[in-house]
N, C-alpha and C positions, 0 to 999 in steps of 0.2 A: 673184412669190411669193418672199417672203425666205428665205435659207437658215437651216435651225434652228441655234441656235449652245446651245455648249459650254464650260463652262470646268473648263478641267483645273488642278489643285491639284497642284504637282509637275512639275518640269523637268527630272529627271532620265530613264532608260532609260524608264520604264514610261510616264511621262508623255506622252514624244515616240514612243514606239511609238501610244499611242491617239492623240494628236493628227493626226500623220501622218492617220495609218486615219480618222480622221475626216473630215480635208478629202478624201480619196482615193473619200468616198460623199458627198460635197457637202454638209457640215457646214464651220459656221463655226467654228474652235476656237484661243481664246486661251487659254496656259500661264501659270501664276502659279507663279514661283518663288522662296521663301522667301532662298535664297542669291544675292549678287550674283556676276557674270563668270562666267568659261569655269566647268562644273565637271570637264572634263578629265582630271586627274590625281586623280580622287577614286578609281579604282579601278584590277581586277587583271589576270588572267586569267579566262576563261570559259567553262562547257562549255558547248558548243552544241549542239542537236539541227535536226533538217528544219525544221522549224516554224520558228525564227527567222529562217534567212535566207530560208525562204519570204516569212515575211510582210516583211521587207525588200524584197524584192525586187519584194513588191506596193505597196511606197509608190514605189518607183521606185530603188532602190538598188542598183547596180551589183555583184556581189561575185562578185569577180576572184581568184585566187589566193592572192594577198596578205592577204586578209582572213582565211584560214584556217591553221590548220597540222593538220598528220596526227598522232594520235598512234597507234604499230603494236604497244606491250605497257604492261602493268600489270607492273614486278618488284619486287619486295623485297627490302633488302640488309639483312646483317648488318652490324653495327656496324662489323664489319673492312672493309666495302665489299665484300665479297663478295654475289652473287648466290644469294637460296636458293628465290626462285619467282619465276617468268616466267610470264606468259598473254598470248597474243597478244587482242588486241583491233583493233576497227574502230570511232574516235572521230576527234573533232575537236575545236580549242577555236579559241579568238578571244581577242580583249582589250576589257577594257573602254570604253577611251579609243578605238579602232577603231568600235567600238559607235556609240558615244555620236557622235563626228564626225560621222559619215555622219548618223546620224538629223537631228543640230543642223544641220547645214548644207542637209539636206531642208527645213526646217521654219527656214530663217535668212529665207522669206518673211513669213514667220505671223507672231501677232502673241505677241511671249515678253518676260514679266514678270519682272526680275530683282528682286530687295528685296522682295517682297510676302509679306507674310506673315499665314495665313487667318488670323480670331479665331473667324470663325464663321460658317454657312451659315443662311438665312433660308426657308423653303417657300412656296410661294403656290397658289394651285389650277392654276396651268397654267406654272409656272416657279420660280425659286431663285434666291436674290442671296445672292451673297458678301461679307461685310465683311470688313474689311484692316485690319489695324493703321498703317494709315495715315489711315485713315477715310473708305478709298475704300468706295464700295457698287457693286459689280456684277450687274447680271440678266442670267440668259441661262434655256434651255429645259431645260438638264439639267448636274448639277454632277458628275466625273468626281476620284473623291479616289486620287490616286495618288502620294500622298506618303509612301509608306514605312512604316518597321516605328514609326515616331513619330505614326502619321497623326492631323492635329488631325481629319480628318473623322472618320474611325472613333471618336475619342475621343468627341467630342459625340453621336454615336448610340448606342454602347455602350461606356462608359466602363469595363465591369466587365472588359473583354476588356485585358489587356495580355501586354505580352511576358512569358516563361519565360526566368529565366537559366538555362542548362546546366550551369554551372559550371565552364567550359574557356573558353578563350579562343585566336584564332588568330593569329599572327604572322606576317605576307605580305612578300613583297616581291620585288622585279622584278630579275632581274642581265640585262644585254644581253649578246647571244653575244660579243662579244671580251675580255669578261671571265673567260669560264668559263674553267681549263683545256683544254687542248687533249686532252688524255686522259680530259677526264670531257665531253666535248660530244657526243662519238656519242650518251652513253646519256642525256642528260638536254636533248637538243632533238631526240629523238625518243622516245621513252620516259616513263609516269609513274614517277615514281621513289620507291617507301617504303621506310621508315623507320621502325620500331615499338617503341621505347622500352615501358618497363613504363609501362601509364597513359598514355600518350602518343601522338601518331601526327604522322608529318612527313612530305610528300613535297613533288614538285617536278616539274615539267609545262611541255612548250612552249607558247609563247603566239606570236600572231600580232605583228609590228611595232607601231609607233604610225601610220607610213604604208604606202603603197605601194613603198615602195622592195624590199621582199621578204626584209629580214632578220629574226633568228630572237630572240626574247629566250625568257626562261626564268623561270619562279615558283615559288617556294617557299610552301610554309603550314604550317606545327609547330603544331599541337593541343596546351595545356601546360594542367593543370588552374590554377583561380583561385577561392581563396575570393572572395565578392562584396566583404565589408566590410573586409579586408582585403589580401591580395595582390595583387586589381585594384584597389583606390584609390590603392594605391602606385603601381605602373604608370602609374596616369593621374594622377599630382601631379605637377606642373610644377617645372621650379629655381627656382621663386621660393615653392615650398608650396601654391602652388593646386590642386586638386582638382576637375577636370574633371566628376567622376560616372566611369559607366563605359564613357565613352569619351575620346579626348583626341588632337588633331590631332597629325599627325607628327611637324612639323617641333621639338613641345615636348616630344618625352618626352623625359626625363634621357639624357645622355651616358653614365651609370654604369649605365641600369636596359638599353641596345643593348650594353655593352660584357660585362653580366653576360650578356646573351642569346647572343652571341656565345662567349664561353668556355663556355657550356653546352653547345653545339652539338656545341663539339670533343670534350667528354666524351661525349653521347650518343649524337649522330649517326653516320652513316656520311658517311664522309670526302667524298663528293660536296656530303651534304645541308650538314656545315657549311662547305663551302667557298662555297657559294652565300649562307649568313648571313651569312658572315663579309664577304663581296662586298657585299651589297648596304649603303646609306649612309644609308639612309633610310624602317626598317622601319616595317611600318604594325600597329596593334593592334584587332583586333575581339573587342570579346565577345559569346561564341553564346550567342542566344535565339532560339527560333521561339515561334509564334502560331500559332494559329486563329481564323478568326469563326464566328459563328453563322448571320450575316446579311449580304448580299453588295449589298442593295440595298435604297431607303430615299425613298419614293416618287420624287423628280426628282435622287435623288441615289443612286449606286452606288461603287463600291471595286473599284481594280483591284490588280494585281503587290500589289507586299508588304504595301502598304494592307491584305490581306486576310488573306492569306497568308503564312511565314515558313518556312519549310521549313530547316533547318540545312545547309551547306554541302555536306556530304559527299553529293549528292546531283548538286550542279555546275549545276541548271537554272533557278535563281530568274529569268533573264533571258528562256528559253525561257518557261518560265511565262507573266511578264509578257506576251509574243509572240503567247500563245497568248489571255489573257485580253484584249487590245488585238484581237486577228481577232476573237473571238466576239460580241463588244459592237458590233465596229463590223459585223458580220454580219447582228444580230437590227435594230440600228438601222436597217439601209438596207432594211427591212420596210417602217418608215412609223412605226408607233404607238409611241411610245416607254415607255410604263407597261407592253406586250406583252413589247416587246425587253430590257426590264431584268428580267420577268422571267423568261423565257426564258434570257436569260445568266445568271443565278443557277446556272438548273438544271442549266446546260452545264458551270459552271465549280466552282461548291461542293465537289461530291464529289472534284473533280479538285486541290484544291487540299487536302483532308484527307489523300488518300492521300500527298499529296510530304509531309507535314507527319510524319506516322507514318512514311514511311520514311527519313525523315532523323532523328529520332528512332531508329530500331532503328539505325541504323549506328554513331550518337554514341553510344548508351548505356552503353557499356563504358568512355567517356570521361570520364562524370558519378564524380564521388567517392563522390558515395551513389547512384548508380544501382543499384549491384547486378547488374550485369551483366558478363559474362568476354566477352573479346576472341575473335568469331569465329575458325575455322580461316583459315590466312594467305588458301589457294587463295579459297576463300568471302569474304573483306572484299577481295579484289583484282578479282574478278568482281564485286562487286556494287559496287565503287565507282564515282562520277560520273555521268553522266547516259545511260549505256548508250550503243548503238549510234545513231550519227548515222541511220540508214536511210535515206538517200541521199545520195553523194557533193555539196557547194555547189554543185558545176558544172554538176547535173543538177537542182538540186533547182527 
């Protein structure tokens, strides 16, 4: 009897999480990914909770010390760099590119699509073929849309659904520990570290290596408001006038729009936060939208991670998420029926992905220009930030 096969739309975290999960209950599952080579260096830091490196650890993924870092307070400094609130916390983060490796090199058997890109999915009474802007047609038993907060799948089932700009925008980016001062390294590769500008919000958080070797790097993210038609187009126009939309690869934003980001820092920041701007060479730009669906699944075709869901950052768990929707799919599949198992995962996963979505939302909203809403007490936005408590140490979990 042949193995039921799968194809997942999306090569990135959420992708190779269900893929994985997939072969792991003896499913056949080819990844089709719109972008060619490594995707690597696409991302940042991570908050992580139990569930991710659970279900890592159930596709077979080793996670050894290295893979984590501790974080042991939430504090807030005043612009002088002083400390004006500290709460001790029990969290954990990771890194993207940490992530991502381990999954891609689980799954460097499988069979992974680089250049493809969907146009559109096809239904049939007992399967679903994929076309390609290539002109490739693919069949398989059930089509897995894990492509993101862009997702062509979700587009073609309910186009009315798109993203919400926030109206802020994030500025990331990674300084490795022998960069940092030596006077500012205690508190910001063990420590979240904010920063609360009027309108604003900046911190800065340890992340795990890119390898095993066991050192420390460090992330930054500054919350800056951005009109849409204005101040983010700017941001994303190229030196040569081009105009991205509202996003634009790193390596092209202006030399003048990092260096005004940069002197900004040292006006607003606390002297830690812009030393670590000032450090990094090669800042990365997001603008924050989250999403909702309605609909999570779509007779032979379903929607995982951001496909679905978008939950705005301040919440740290998009990946745990994804983690989470990647176990329950491939939980109700390895039932048997697969029109049961999708919908069964709907039920598991829907409500779970409106509540991250709302409260990433309450956290931002004081960030929104017209939100209308006053910046929580510090104690209360330093409690509630990122993905709470790991609830059990990697090493146990």
């Amino acid at each position: 009897m042949s193995k039921p096969h799968a194809l997942v739309i999306g090569g990135s975290l959420s992708g190779l999480l269900t893929a994985n999960l997939l072969r792991s209950i003896g499913w056949h599952a080819d990844i089709f990914e719109r972008a060619r080579g490594d995707l690597a260096g696409r991302g940042a830091g991570l908050g992580a909770q139990a569930d991710l490196f659970m279900v890592m650890r159930q596709i077979g993924i080793r996670i050894d010390r290295s893979m984590w870092t501790e974080v042991r307070s939430h504090v807030c400094l005043a612009r002088s760099g002083e400390s004006i609130c500290q709460l001790p916390v029990r969290e954990v983060t990771t890194a993207w590119d940490r992530v991502y490796q381990s999954l891609r090199e689980t799954f460097s058997t499988g069979p992974y699509h680089g250049g493809m890109t969907l146009i559109r999915c096809e239904q049939r009474e007992r399967s679903v073929v994929a076309l390609f802007e290539n002109g490739a047609r693919v069949e398989a038993d059930l089509l897995i849309g894990a492509d993101g907060i862009r997702s062509t799948v979700r587009r073609q089932y309910m186009p009315e659904i798109v993203p919400r700009y926030a109206g802020y925008v994030a500025w990331r980016g990674i300084v490795e520990e022998n960069s940092i001062s030596p006077q500012w390294r205690a508190t910001t590769l063990q420590d979240m570290v904010f920063c609360l500008p009027n309108g604003e919000l900046a911190f800065s958080i340890p992340i795990a290596d890119r390898d095993a070797v066991g050192g420390r790097r460090c992330m930054f993210v500054w919350f800056r408001p951005a009109d849409f038609d204005s101040t983010l187009r700017e941001w994303c126009t190229d030196a040569t006038g081009y105009c991205h939309g509202d996003s634009i690869p790193p390596p092209l934003i202006r030399k003048e729009v990092i260096a005004e980001l940069k002197l900004t820092a040292r006006t607003l920041l606390a002297p830690q936060l812009a030393e670590l701007v000032a450090g990094n060479q090669q800042p990365i730009l997001s603008a924050i939208f989250d999403l909702e669906t309605t609909c999570m699944t779509f007779d032979r075709v379903v929607l995982v991670g951001d496909a679905a869901f978008v939950a705005r950052p301040h919440v740290g768990t998009s990946v745990t998420k994804a983690a989470q929707d990647a176990w329950a799919l491939a939980d109700e599949l390895a039932k048997g029926d697969i029109g049961g198992a999708l919908l069964a995962y709907e039920r598991r996963r829907k409500h779970a992905g409106r509540e991250l979505v709302a409260r990433g939302r309450r956290l931002g909203q004081y960030l929104e220009p017209t939100g209308g809403g006053t910046r929580p007490p510090i104690d209360t936005l330093l409690r509630e930030y990122g993905p709470g408590s790991i609830g059990a140490w990697p090493s146990t979990v």
